[in-house]
Phi, psi and omega in degrees: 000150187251174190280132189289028163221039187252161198277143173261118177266158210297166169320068213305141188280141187282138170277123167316141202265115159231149208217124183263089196270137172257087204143163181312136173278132188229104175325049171151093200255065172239187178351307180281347192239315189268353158303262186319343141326275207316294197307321184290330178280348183295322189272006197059058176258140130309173176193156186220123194246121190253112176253115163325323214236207207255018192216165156293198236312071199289315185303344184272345203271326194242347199248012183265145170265150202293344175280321200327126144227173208251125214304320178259164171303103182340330170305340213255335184296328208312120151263164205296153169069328177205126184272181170311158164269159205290351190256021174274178170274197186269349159224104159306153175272187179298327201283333183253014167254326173294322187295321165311332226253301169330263190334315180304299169303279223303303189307317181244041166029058186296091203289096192250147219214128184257171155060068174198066197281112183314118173250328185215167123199133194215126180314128157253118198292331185315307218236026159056034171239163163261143184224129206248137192220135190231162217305323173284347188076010170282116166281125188250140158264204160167159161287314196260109202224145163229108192273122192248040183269298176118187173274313189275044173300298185221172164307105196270101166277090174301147180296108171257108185323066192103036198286326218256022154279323223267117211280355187291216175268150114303056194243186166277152150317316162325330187263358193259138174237322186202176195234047176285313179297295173316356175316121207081345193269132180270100197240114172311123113291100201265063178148143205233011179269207203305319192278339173299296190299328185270323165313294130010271155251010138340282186345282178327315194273341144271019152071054148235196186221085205280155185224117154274138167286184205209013209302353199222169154278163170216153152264112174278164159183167225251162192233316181226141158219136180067065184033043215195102190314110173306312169328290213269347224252291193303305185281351178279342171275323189305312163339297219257303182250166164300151157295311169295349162288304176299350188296298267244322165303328169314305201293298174319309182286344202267339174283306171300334158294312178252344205056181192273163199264340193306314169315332179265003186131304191274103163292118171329133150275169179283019163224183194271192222254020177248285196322310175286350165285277191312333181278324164214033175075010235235116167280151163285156231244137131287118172265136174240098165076350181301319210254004165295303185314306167302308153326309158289007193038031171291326197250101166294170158211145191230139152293177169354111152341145164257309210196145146236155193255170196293348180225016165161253194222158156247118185268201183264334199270357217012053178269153154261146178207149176276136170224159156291316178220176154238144192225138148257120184237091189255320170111185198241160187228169174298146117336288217331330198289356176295324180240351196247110199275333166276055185261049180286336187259349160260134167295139174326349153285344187073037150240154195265142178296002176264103191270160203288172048257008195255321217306349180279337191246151131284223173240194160074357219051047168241119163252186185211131223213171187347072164236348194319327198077013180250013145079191215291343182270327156298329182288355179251333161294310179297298183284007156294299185290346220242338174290327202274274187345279171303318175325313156302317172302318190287321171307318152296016184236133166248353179176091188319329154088006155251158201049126175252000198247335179283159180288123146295130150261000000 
């Protein structure tokens, strides 16, 4: 045996795992990447969905609070090819929408790779495939890559003046499940869109006393009017009238329902809340009991952050108040500009600069899926088109001719 200062010679380095997937790499196994498995396989395209984490639709499975349903009416939720079963309710909840999602991969038989977190990818022009390299060092090729990551990849923590004095908890919402812990707790609620507002009164129903900030304006509007999905209200008109009319009608009903918001804090932007979807992507809040709550002063609403002290906020308004936690309900951003090495076809945000109804094909065999901002019905419009596009191609390849030395999938 030898002495533990005799020299060790190093380790011969393991040869990289490579792989010739046969069919398009599809980046990302949550909604958008299994719509698009799915579209594809309808046409007998294969696929191969390379997921980071140990399940499909991890944002929903891991990262959501436990009160979540889902804002629209389950027609509007539907992925391609297979609808809800008939005995859900008309907003499922979280637990019956990961379950849809599940039946869904079984039904098209989505071929997914787990733990196979997308580190690089890049074109090689030589030899005209992409090539995707993950956390393990395993390399994928493809003619074809589809990036599914989406706008919500990750968790956007914004710069807060004195964040990191405050001795209470700090978390994201990604990290919120109930508002059980919170109990008795005066707790800073940092956004005000759907998860601010829903968090919000979790919060509430467990006796705690959430202060939402306010920093922007928004559109609040009724989740129903007249028995009848404002959502479902706003495209059947859209059929008919210009948009700026349905705003404008939205706009007539959401007052006469909620009345103004301005009065409790929240101020309107000056334009309507369709019109400000398309233009920046920024959804109008559906309220459910929230803005009673707020009326009812359960629900503070505060303005902008200045700063935080070691024991709670300084506002703009320059009032101070003490809290127990903070929930940052910030929402979430794009990934992409972290791996994807070709970003010609993204903005310095990982979004494509081509807006939709185009914004899914690049060049190269390169698409992009749930980036539209138009929640599931865009993502399902994108992974329709992006199917019918390689099918055709595939049918005109008898044989991609490359690594001939790599392991096929």
């Amino acid at each position: 045996m030898g002495s533990n200062n005799e020299a060790q010679e190093p380790a011969p380095e393991q040869p990289r795992a490579r792989y010739l997937v046969n069919g398009p790499i599809i980046v990302g196994a949550g909604p958008s990447g299994l719509a698009t498995s799915a579209c594809l396989s309808s046409h007998g395209v294969p696929s191969l969905l390379l997921e980071r984490n140990d399940c499909i639709a991890s944002l929903w499975q891991q990262r959501t609070y436990d009160r979540l349903t889902l804002h629209l009416p389950k027609q509007f939720c539907e992925l391609p090819l297979m609808g809800f079963p008939a005995e859900y309710p008309k907003y499922p909840s979280r637990d019956q929408f990961v379950a849809y999602m599940e039946d869904y991969a079984k039904q098209f038989c989505v071929k997914t790779r787990f733990g196979q977190d997308v580190r690089r990818a890049r074109y090689i022009d030589k030899a005209g495939v992409w090539r995707v390299e993950t956390g393990d060092g395993s390399l994928y090729y493809s003619k074809w890559m589809v990036v599914a990551t989406g706008e919500n990849a990750e968790p956007w923590w914004p710069e807060i003046d004195g964040i990191e004095r405050f001795e209470g908890s700090v978390i994201h919402t990604c990290e919120y499940k109930s508002g059980v812990g919170f109990k008795d707790q005066r707790v800073l609620v940092v956004g005000c869109g759907n998860s601010g507002m829903e968090v919000s009164l979790d919060l509430c129903r467990h006796n705690a006393t959430p202060h939402m900030v306010v920093r922007n304006s928004v559109h609040i509007l009724p989740r129903e009017m007249l028995g009848f999905s404002t959502f479902g209200i706003a495209m059947a008109l859209l059929k008919w009238l210009p948009l700026k009319l349905v705003d404008r009608l939205l706009l007539l009903m959401a007052s006469f329902t909620l009345g103004s918001t301005e009065k409790i804090g929240i101020p309107r932007p000056k334009i309507g809340p369709l019109e400000l979807k398309n233009a920046a992507g920024k959804t109008p809040v559906l309220d459910v009991e929230v803005l009673s709550l707020i009326k009812s002063g359960k629900i503070k609403v505060t303005e902008g952050v200045k700063e935080i002290t070691t024991r709670g906020a300084k506002f703009i308004d320059g009032q101070e108040k003490e809290f127990d936690s903070i929930i940052l309900a910030t929402g979430y951003r794009s990934n992409v500009p972290l791996w994807l090495k070709d970003r010609g076809f993204f903005t310095d945000d990982g979004m494509p600069k081509t807006p939709f109804p185009k914004g899914w094909k690049a060049e190269k065999g390169l698409y992009t899926v749930g980036f539209t901002r138009r929640g599931l019905l865009g993502t399902s419009s994108d992974a329709v088109k992006i199917a019918e596009d390689i099918a055709h191609q595939w049918r005109t390849i008898q044989d991609l001719g490359i690594l001939q030395n790599a392991k096929k999938l």
